[in-house]
N, C-alpha and C positions, 0 to 999 in steps of 0.2 A: 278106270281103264288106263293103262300105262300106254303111251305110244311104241309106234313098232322101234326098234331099233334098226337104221339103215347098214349096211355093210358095208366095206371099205368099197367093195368093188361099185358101188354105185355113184360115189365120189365122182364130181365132172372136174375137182380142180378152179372153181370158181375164186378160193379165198389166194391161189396160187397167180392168176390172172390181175384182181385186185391190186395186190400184194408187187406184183410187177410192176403194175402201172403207176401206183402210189410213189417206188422206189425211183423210175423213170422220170418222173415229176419233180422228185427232191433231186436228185440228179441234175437236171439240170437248169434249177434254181441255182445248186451250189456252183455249176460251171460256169452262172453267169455272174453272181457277186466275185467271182474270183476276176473274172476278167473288169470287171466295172472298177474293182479297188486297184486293177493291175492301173488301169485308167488313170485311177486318180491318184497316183504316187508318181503316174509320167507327168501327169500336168502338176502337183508339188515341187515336180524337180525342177521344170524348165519356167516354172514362175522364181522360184528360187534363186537360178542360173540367170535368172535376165535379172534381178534385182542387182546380182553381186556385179553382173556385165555392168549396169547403170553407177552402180558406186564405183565402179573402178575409172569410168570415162570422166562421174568428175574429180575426183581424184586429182586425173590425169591432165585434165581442162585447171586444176585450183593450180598443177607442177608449171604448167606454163605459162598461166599469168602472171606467176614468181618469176618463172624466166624472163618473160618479155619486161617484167617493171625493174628487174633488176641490169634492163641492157642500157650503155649509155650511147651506141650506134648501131646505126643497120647496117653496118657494112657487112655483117657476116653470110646477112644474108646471099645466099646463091654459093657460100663460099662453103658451106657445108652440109650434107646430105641431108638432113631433115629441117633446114631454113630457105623459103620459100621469097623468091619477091612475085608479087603482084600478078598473077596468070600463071606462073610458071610450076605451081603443083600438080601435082599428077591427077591428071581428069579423073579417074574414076577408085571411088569409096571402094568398091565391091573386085576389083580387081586385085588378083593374087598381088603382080607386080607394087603395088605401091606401097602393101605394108612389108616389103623387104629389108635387109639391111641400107641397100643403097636410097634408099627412099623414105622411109621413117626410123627412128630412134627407138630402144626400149628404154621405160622406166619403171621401176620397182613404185611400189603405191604401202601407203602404209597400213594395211591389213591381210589377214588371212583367208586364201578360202574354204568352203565347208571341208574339205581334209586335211586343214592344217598348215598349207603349204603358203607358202609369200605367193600373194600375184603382183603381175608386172604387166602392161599395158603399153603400146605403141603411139605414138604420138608423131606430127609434122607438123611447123606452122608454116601459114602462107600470110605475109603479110599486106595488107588490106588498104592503100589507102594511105596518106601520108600519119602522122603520129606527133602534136605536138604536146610539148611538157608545161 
């Protein structure tokens, strides 16, 4: 005996509900690897960005130890904008004001950053303390 055959009209749309819910599911699975990788290409950048920040500081720190062993007085100090005697730098790290022109120096560093381009680096010394030779 052959089973009956059902008619379309008896269809409740079951495989239609499935089918939905299945697709809502893949959904958003896929919206969240998107945002997770989105994640992890910010945190690649900005570990990146601090690496090339840290080579550039010493760089920057190797420019001035060249400066400072190649001085043969302190007099200049206070007599130009980014040489410091003893107290007299500018309090604070984090303040716009100190890395200005009147206040620290640029220097060019000998590498490129990830686009290519030359970086350059701000620098002041204060000096610390008498210095004998």
């Amino acid at each position: 005996m052959q089973a009956p055959i059902k008619s379309i009209g008896n269809q409740r749309g079951a495989v239609l509900v499935v089918s939905l819910i299945i697709l809502l599911v893949l959904t958003l699975i896929g919206v969240s690897t998107a945002r997770t990788l989105q994640l992890e290409e910010k945190m690649t950048f900005a570990s990146r960005d601090a690496k090339v920040a840290l080579e550039v500081a010493e760089a920057l720190v190797r420019q001035g130890e060249r400066y400072i062993d190649g001085l043969s007085t302190t007099g200049n100090f206070n007599s130009q904008t980014w040489l410091y005697k003893e107290g007299d730098a500018p309090n604070s790290l984090y303040d716009a004001n100190t890395w200005d022109e009147t206040n620290s120096k640029v220097f060019d560093v000998p590498m490129k950053g990830p686009d290519g381009q030359s970086l350059q680096g701000k620098m002041y010394i204060e000096m610390a303390g008498v210095a004998d030779k």
